[in-house]
N, C-alpha and C positions, 0 to 999 in steps of 0.2 A: 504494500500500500504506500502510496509516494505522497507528499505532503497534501495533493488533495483532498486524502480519501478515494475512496470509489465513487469515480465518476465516468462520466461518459462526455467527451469533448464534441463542440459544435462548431462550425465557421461561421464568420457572423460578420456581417458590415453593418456599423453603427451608424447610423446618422443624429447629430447633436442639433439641437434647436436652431442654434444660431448656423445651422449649415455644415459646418463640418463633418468630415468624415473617419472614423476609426474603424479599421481592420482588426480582427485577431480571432480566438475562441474564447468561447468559454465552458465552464466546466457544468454537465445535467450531473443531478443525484441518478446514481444507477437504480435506485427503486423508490416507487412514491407511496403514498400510504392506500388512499385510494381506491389503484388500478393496477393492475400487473404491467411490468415494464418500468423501462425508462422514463424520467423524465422528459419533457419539451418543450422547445422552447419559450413558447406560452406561459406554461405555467412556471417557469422559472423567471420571467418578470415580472410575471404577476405574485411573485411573492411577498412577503410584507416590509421584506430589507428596502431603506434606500437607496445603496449601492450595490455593484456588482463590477467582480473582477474580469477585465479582460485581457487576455495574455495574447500580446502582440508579436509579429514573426519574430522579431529580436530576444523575444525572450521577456519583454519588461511586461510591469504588471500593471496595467491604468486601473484604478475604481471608480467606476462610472457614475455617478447620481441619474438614477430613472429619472428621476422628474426632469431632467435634461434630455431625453432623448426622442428625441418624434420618431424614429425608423428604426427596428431592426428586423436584418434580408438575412433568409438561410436558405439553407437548403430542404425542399421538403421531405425526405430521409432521416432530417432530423425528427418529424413527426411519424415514429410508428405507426401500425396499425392495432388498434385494439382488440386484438383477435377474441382475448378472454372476458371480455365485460359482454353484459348481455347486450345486444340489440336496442340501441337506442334508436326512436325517431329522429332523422337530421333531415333539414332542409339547406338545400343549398341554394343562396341565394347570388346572382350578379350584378355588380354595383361599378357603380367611380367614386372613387376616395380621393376631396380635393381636402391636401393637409396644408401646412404654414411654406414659407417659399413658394408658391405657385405648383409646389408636387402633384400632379393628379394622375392617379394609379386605377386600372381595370384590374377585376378577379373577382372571386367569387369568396363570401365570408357563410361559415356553417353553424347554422342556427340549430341549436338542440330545442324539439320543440315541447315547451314547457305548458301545461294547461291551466297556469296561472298567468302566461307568459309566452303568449304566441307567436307577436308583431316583434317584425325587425329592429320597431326603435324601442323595443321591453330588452332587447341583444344589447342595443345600443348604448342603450340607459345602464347598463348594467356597473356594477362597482367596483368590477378589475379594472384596471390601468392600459393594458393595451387591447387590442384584438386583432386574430391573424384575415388576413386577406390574403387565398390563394390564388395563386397564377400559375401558368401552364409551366414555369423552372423554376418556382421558387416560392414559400413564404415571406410575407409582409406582416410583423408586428408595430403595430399603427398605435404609438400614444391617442386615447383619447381628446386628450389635452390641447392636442398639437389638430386636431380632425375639425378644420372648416364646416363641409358637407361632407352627406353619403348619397346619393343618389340609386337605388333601383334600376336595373335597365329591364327592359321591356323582353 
């Protein structure tokens, strides 16, 4: 076991409010409490820390403040599949996410459907901190913070 513990490393391009960009990984817990499997990277920003470590090619270690960050892009690999949780209803829905800098992003965001908690903007509203937007090569975790509009597409 190496200083992180066990984990499970992701690539990850950061995008920081004011525009900039940080490259590196960071570290998933290899089991959640939950669900069988790996962490994702979803739910490791949505966690309740306000920072997180990310470890750049050089080897240094930057700690990021979430509430700094409108963007994080992975790859979607980093999100298993949840082969052993039962069968939930998901709806998939296709949107434009217009974020801060003029960013405006296509993909599709997956709505678990709740019977308290149907509509897109019950997802929307909801009290995590990011939410993922997929695309056909990649996940987008989308601060809500940083989230203009969502539009629907037809």
């Amino acid at each position: 076991m190496g200083e992180w513990g066990e984990t499970k490393q992701a690539t990850v391009s950061v995008r920081l409010t004011d525009g900039s960009v940080l490259e590196g990984t960071i570290h998933l817990l290899d089991r959640v409490a939950h669900r069988t499997g790996p962490e994702n990277p979803l739910e490791f920003m949505n966690r309740d820390e306000w920072f997180f470590a990310l470890v750049a090619e050089d080897h240094s270690v930057h700690f990021v403040g979430k509430e700094q960050v409108a963007l994080l892009e992975c790859a979607l690999s980093a999100f298993p599949p949840e082969q052993d949780e039962p069968r939930r209803r998901r709806v998939e829905l296709d949107v434009v996410v217009a974020g801060s800098e003029s960013v405006t992003m296509h993909g599709q965001i997956r709505l678990e459907y709740h019977p308290t908690r149907p509509r897109a903007l019950d997802f929307l509203n909801s009290p995590s901190h990011f939410f993922a937007l997929f695309q056909p090569d990649q996940a987008c975790l989308i601060s809500r913070r940083c989230t203009k509009l969502v539009r629907p597409q037809d």
